[in-house]
Phi, psi and omega in degrees: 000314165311051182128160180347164147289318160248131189212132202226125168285149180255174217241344180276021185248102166310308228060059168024027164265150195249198162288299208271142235262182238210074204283161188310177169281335212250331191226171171273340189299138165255157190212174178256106192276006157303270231254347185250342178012294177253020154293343178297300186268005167280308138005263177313296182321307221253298160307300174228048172061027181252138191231136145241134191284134158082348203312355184271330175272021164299132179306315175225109182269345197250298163323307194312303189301273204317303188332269172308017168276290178319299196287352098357330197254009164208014165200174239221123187322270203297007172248005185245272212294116199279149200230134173234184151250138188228024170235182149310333165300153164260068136319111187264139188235119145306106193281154170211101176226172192269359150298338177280122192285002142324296180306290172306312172306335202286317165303298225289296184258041123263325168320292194301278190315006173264291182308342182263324170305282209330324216263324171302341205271305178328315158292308162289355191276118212243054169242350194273138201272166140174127170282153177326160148256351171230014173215204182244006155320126149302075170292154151211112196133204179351156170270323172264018151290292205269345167277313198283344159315286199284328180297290198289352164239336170250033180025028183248116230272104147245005171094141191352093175327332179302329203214017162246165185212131206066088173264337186296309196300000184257282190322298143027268174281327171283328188300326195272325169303319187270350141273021155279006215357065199271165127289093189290021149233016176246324171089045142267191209263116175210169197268014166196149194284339145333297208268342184298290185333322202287296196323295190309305168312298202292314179294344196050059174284044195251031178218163158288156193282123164266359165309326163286103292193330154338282209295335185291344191316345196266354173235133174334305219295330178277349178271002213266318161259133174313140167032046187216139176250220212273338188295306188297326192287315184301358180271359211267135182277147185188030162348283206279349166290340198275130184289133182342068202112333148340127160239170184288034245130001198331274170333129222260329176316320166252357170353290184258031181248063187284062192294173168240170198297174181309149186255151172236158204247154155291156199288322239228318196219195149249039196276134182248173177190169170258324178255146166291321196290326187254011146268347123318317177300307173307331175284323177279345176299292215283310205249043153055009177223134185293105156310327192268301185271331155306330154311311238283003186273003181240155193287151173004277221290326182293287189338275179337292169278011171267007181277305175297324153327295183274314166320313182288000196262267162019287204298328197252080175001058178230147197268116176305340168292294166252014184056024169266142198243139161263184186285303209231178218279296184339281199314336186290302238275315196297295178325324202275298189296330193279324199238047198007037135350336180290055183215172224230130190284203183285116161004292203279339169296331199245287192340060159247151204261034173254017155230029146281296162350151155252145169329308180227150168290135192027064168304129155293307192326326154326290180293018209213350162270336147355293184281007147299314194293319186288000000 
């Protein structure tokens, strides 16, 4: 109930934890988040009514707590931490999620700086072993020793070593694509590794796809701005930012990657957009219903779960109105416009606190009602 649909460890990922104990947000008791964890957040749960969304996959999980340990020592958990109920009690329980926009910076820049140790240690670490992925070459040293390999004799392009991160976990993921006998950029499929190889050669399928949307985890340029990957940034004019001799596009992995910024999907369909307003204009066209004013008697926190409410009704091919489940998405798609369904049920269906969460990992549509309301 405590978080996404999808959720992925990374094989460099501790969760920044150490041996050493940890004191509450709340309290003086201390615990050990290496080995307890979830006597820690059972702890919180249970003692002073606190949920942290996602805690295992904060990068310094022990940085996290002080920060709010400090911010705590001058102001009072309930004047900071938006509080819901998530029992049969009426009991208010504190959420600490990246809906608070505290909260998303303080993850944001323990995030970067956990990705920024990694990149340093990859550049410098001279122990790392690996074999070809397409001959019986051996590296041993550098990580970018064994990238200049694979560029310069297989022509298979993964980009400025300067500017990738998790690099094993990048070798990694393509090396398992390709016993899978996948393509890493088209991702097709074929029955024998001969016929992948020929596939590759002839299309010239030696770089990875930047439309997968997988891959960015794997480059710096997404970690570096709060809710910007590499598409928004490359859209940005940033002429007069550029340093003396500098060109635009320098980094040669996006040159040609002329993608459009991040998309936000419909409540309804499968339809995208870049801007909310005009994914709202689509919605009151096509599925006839006004987001700004079917919201406006609710609050932040109600919107968010009647946002999360309809995507999870959406994925599992059910109509948020009347509950009726079709077969396949069309037919859901049919069900809603024949029987205008497409409108916000009784309160009390959705105003639940297993849809405070979000549905999908990085919904845009979330972070963005805010700028309706504005």
């Amino acid at each position: 109930m405590f978080g996404p649909l999808t959720l992925e460890n990374s094989r460099y990922d501790t969760g920044g934890l150490t041996d050493i104990e940890t004191k509450c947000l709340l309290c003086e008791d201390s615990f050990n988040l290496q080995l307890r964890l979830d006597i820690y957040l059972k702890h919180l749960f249970c003692v002073h009514n606190c949920v942290i969304e996602d805690a295992q996959n904060i990068k310094n999980l022990p940085e996290y707590m002080k920060y709010w340990r400090e911010r705590f020592s001058s102001a009072s958990v309930n004047e900071i931490i938006p509080s819901v109920k998530i029992d049969s009690t009426e009991n208010q329980y504190f959420v600490f999620s990246t809906l608070l926009k505290e909260d998303k910076e303080l993850r944001h820049k323990i995030t970067l700086e956990y990705v920024l140790k990694v990149q340093e240690f990859e550049r410098t670490d001279r122990n790392f072993i690996k074999q070809c992925l397409f001959c019986k070459h051996q590296s041993e040293g550098l990580r970018k020793d064994y990238l200049d390999h694979l560029s310069q004799q297989h022509n298979l392009q993964l980009g400025n070593p300067q500017n990738l991160v998790f690099i094993d976990d990048l070798i990694n993921h393509i090396e398992a694509k390709l016993q899978s006998l996948i393509c890493v950029f088209c991702e097709g499929h074929f029955s024998d590794r001969n016929i992948l190889k020929e596939h590759m050669r002839k299309k010239l399928h030696k770089r990875i796809n930047p439309e997968n949307c997988e891959y960015d985890k794997f480059y710096i340029v997404n970690y570096l701005e709060l809710g910007k990957n590499w598409r928004v940034i490359e859209k940005e004019d940033d002429r007069y930012a550029l340093s003396i001799g500098e060109t635009e596009n320098n980094d040669e992995e996006y040159s040609d990657w002329n993608e459009r910024g991040d998309t936000i999907s419909c409540l309804f369909c499968t339809t995208t957009e870049t801007d909310i307003n005009q994914l709202c204009l689509h919605m009151q066209k096509t599925h006839d219903f006004d987001f700004t004013v079917a919201t406006k008697s609710l609050d932040f926190y109600q919107k968010v779960k009647l946002v999360n409410y309809i995507r999870k009704m959406i994925h599992n091919k059910t109509c948020p109105c009347c509950e009726n489940v079709e077969k396949s998405n069309v037919a859901l798609e049919v069900h809603l416009r024949n029987m205008q369904h497409c409108k916000i049920p009784d309160v009390d269906v959705f105003n639940q606190p297993e849809f405070y969460f979000p549905t999908y990992e990085n919904d845009a549509f979330l972070y963005l009602i805010e700028d309706l309301e504005d």
